[in-house]
N, C-alpha and C positions, 0 to 999 in steps of 0.2 A: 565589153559590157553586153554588146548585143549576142555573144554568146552565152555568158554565164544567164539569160535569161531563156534560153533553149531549153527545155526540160528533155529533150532529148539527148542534146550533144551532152550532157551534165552528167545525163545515165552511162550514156556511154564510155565516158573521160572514166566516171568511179568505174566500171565495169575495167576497162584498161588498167586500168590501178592497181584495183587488187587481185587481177592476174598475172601481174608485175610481180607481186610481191609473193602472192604464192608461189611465182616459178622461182624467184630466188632462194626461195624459205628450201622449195624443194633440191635445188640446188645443194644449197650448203649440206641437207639430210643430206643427200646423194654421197658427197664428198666425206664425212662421218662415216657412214657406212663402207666407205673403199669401193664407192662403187660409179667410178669416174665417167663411164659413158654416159650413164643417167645422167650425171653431173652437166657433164660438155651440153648434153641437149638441152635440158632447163635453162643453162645460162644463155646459150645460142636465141631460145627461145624468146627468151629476158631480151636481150638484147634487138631481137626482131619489133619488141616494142618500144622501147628505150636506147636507141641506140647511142647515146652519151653520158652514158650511168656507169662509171669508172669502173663501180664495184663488180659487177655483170662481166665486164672485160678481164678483173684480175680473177672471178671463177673459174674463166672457159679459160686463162695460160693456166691457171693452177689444174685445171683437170688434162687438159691435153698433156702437160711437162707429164703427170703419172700413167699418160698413155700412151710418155715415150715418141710423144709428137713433136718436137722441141723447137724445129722451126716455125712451127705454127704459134707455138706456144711465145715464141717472143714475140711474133707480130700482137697475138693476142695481148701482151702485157705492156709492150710500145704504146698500143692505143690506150693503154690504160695510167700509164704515166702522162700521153699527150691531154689527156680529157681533166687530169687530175693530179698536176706534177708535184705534190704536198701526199703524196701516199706510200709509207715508207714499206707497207708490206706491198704492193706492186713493184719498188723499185728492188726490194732484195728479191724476188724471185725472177723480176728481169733477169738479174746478176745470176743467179744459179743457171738459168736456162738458158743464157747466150753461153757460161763456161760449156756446160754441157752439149752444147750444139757447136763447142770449138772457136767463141770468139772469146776467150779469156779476156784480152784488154779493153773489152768493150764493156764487160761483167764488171772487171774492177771500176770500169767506172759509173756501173748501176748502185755497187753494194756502197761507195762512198756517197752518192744521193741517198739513201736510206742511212747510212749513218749519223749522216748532216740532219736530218729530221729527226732519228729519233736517236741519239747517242750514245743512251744507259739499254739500248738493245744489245746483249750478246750475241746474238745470232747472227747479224748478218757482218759483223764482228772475225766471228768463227768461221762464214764463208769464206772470206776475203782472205782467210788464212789460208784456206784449200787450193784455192786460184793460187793464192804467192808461192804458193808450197811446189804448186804443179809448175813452174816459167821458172821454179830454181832461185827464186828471190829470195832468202832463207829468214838473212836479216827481218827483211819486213815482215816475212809468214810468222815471225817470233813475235815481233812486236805486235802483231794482229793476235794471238792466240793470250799473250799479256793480256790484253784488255778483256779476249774473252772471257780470261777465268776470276779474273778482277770480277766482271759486270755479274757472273754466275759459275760460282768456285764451286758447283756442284757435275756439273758440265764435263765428263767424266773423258768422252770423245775430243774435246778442248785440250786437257791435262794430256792424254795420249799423245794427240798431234803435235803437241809444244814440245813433250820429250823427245820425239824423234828428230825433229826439228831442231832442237837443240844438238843433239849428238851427230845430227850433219855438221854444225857448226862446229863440233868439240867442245862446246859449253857443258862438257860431262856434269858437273855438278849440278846443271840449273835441268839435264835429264833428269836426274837419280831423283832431284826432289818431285820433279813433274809423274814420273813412272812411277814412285811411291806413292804419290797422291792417286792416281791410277788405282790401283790394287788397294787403295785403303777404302776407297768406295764401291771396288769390286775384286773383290779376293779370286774370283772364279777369270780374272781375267790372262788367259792364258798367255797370249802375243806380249801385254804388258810384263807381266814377270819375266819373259826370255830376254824381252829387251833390256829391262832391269839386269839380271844374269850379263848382259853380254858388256852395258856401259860399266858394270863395277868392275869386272875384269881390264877391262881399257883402263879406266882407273889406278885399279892397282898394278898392271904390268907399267904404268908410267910413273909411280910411287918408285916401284922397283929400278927403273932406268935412270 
């Protein structure tokens, strides 16, 4: 009470505020434009004022992960799951940036906190495919890539990695539909069609056998 009647500390609090809020603002530009260091420093900044403002924490992992800082970048987005453990775009890019920085098992279990919060996200979905894909779990990278193209059947990078993914397995058919699906939303895609080319053949030499 006997602050809110300061007229000084009151100047100063708004003054804090809405430098807060512009560094974020400038932030997020920063990030739009691809242009990450601006980014890291606005939110560093953000944060030198605010330093329990979740969001602030998941800028500066998100700008460091594109500046290819990756250890930094998880500590940055740990602190941003600890301030704010209900934020599911902090927890999938946790998951992307510990895979990347080579703790895959720690990722899978960032990207299921984010899936747990928000479900009907394809995205971090479609990570947890990439991780299962990379540790040889093929089964599960299948069943992750299902739900991706379930949640967002436009998802073209989805449709690709299910095919291939499948044709580890020899689930040729559930390839041929996935690689087809591929190429119907991108005719120009060259990888998709060889792989297509290669599972029909496997196909038909086992017709043949």
């Amino acid at each position: 009470p006997a602050f809110s009647n300061d007229p000084d500390a009151v100047q100063f609090l708004q003054r804090n505020v809405a430098q807060f809020e512009q560094l974020m603002a400038q932030g997020i530009d920063a990030i739009e434009a691809g242009d990450y260091a601006a980014a890291l420093s606005a939110f560093e900044q953000a944060i030198a004022l605010n330093p329990n403002h979740a969001p602030a924490h998941v800028g500066k992992g998100y700008a460091l992960y594109f500046l290819e800082r990756y250890n930094e970048a998880v500590l940055a987005l740990q602190r941003a799951t600890e301030l704010d453990n209900n934020h599911p775009f902090a927890w999938m890019w946790l998951g992307i940036a510990l895979d990347v920085a080579g703790r895959p098992e720690e990722s899978l279990a960032a990207y299921s906190e984010a899936i747990a919060l928000d479900p009907n996200n394809a995205t971090p979905w479609f990570h947890q495919g990439i991780t299962l894909t990379r540790l040889g779990r093929y089964d599960e990278a299948l069943a992750a890539y299902d739900e991706t193209v379930r949640l967002d059947p436009g998802l073209e990078r989805a449709w690709y990695n299910r095919g291939l993914v499948a044709a580890e397995l020899r689930q040729f058919e559930t390839a041929v539909e996935s690689l087809n699906h591929v190429v119907s939303l991108n005719d120009g895609h060259v990888d998709a069609w060889y792989y297509l080319g290669v599972v029909l053949a496997i196909l038909e030499l086992d017709t043949e056998a």
